[in-house]
N, C-alpha and C positions, 0 to 999 in steps of 0.2 A: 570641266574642260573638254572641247572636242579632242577623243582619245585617236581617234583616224588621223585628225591632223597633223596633232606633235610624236603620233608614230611615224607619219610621211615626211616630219621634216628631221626626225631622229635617221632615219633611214638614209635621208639624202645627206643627210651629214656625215653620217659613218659610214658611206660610201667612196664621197667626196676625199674625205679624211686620209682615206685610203691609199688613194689614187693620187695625193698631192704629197705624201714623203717617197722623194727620189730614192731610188738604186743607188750604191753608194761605188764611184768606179773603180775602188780596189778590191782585195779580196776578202781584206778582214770589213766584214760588216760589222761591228757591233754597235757602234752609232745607230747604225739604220734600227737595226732592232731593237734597241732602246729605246729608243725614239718611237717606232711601230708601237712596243706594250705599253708604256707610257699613254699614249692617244687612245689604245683599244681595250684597256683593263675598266671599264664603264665609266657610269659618272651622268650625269642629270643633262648633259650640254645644254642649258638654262641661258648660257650666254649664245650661241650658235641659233637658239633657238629661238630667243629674243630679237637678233639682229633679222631672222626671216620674219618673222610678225611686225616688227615694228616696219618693214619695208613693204609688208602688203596690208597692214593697215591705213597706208599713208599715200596708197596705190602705186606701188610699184612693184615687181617683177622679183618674186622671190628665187630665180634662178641668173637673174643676175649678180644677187646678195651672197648668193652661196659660196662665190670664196671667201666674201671678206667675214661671214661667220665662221669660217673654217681657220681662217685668217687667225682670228681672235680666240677660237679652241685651242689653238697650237700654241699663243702666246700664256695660255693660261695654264696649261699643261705642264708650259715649260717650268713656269711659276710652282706648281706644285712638285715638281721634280727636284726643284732649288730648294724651295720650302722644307722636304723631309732630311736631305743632308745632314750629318752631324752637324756640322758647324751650325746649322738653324736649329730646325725642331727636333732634330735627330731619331725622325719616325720611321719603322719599320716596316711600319703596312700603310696602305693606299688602297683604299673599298674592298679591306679583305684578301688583298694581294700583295705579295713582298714589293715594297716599297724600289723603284728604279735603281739606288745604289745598294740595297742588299742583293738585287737578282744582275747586274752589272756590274758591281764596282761603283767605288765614290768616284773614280776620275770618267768614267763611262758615263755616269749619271749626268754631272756636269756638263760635259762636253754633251750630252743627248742634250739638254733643257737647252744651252747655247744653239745650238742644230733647230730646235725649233723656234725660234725667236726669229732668229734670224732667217730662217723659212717663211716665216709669216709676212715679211714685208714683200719677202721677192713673190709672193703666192697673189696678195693686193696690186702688185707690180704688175704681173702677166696676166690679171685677169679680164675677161673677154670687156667688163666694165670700163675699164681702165683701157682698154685700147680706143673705143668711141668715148668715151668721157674721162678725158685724162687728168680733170682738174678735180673729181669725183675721188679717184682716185690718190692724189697726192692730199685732198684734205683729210681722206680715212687713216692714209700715214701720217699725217700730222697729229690726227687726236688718237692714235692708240701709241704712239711713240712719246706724247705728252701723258695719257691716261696710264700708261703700263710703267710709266720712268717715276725718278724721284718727283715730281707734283703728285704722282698718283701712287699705282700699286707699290713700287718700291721705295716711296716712299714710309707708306704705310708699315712694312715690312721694318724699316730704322726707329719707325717709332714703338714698334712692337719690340726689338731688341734690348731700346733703351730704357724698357720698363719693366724689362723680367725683374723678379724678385722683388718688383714695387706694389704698394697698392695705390691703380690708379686713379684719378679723378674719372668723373663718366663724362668729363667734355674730353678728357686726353682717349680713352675709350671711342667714344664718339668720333674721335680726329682718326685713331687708327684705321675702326671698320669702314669709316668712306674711303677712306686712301686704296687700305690694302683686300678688303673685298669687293665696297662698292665702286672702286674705278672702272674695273672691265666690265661691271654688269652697267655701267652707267655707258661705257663707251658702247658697248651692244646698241645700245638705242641709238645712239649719232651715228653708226655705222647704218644703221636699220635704215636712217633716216636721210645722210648722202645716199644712198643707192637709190631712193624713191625720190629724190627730188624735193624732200615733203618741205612745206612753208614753216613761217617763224612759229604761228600756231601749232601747228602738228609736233613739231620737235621738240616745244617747251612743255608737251603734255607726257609726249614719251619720255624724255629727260626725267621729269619728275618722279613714274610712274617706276623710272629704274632705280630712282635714289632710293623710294621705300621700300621696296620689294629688297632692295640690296641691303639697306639699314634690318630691316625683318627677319633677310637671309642668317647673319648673322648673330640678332639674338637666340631664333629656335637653335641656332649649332649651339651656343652656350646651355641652354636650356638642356639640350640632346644630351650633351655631355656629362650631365645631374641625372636623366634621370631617362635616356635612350636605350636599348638593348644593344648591346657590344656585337650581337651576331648583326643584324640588322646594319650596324653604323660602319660596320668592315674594321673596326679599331676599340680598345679597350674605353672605355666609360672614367671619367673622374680626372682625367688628365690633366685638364685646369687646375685644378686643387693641388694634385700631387705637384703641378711644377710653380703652384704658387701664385696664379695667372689673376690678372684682372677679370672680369666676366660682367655681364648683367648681371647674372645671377648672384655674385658673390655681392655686389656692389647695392643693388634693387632687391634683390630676394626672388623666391621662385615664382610665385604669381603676379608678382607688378612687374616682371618679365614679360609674362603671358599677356598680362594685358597693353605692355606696348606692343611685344609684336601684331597682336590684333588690332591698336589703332592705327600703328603703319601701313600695315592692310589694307586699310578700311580707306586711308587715304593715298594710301596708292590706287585704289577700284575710283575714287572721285576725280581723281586724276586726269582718268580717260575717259570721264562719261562725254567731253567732246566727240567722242567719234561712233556712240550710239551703239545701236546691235552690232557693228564692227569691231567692239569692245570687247566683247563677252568670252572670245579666248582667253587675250592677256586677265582679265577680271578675274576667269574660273583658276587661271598659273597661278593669279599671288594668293587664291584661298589657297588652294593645294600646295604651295607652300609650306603656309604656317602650319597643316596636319603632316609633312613628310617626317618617316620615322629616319631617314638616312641621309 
């Protein structure tokens, strides 16, 4: 992967990031601040990061895309702030950092993930995109409000609930991780893809190229989870197990894990070979992938 570039767009991202949660106008901040560690305690921005490459693979203007991957950090964010609650996974840490409602409070926590959600639309609302192309604009809200809602991530999230303590099928497997990981890495590329303008071709290539990369995503975390280093992963190892979880792994076994995530790979890089040496970023992210320890 060119390492200058996805430091230049890490950079512009965690800049932007910044600059887009509002001052809160009373005096008790703790939203804001929740909200602030939440966004800045690290994390891959994979999706922010996707949505500026898919827009200048497809030639368009990765500085007009920059809110609405910002956009889409925020909504994912907020997902994972939901996500560690008691009432869900009931996690404590978050890449090695106390988890939003152990270092806030569960009712801070909540109200933070609500705060950016709801941030997120007004951020695609006001952005500089969105004032000369406003229909650009209202169709980015339409698919991350379909991709992030019950069709998509929160979906995904119901079907995960209603399968704790089951073992489950790897097509109900299969239904959760497109829902509840691969929706936003999916919407990343249609965001990528309104902002550039790009045609029916270009978008059906990045579409696809997210679905694997997202389906991938998800097997190495199972994988991780067997057989990752707990310092590395910022959370203890084995967690599926102990809570009795469906997995690849448990379901496939440890190496015909490995080896789907490497044919999803392989077919996500085939994906884009439409757009030629313009390729070779997204190509070199989904190997790097499948080798991330964390």
């Amino acid at each position: 992967m060119n390492n200058d570039r996805l430091n230049e767009y890490i950079t512009l991202i965690n800049r932007r990031l910044s600059e887009l949660i509002p001052e809160c106008d009373f005096d008790e901040d703790v939203v804001h601040r929740a909200m602030e560690y939440s966004l800045s305690i690290g994390g891959k921005r994979i999706r922010p990061v996707l949505v500026l490459e898919c827009c200048r693979i497809c030639g368009g203007k990765i500085e007009e895309a920059l809110d609405f991957a910002c956009a889409l950090e925020m909504v994912h964010t907020y997902s994972l702030i939901h996500d560690d609650l008691p009432c869900m996974d009931d996690d404590d840490l978050r890449r090695g950092k106390p988890s939003c409602h152990i270092k806030f409070g569960e009712e801070f926590a909540l109200l933070a993930g609500d705060g950016l959600l709801t941030r997120a639309f007004g951020v695609i609302a006001n952005s500089s995109l969105a004032r000369h192309k406003p229909m650009v604009a209202v169709n980015a809200v339409s698919a991350l409000s379909y991709l992030a809602g019950c069709n998509g991530m929160i979906g995904g999230q119901v079907v995960d609930l209603k399968n704790e303590d089951k073992e489950a099928t790897i097509d109900v497997l299969e239904t959760l991780d497109r829902l509840k990981t691969g929706a936003l890495i999916r919407c990343a590329s249609v965001l990528g893809c309104l902002c550039a303008g790009a045609d029916e071709i270009q978008t059906a290539a990045c579409i696809k190229y997210a679905e694997k990369i997202g389906h991938a995503f998800q097997v190495i975390d199972d994988i991780l989870d067997v057989i990752g280093d707990e310092k590395k992963l910022g959370k203890p190892i084995g967690s599926d197990a102990d809570n009795k979880k469906s997995t690849y792994v448990s379901l496939l076994g440890l190496e015909k894990s490995k080896e789907l995530a490497y044919e999803l790979t392989d077919e996500a890089i085939a994906s884009i070979n439409y757009f030629g040496d313009e390729a070779d970023f997204l190509k070199k992210l989904a190997v790097d992938l499948t080798k991330r320890t964390n």
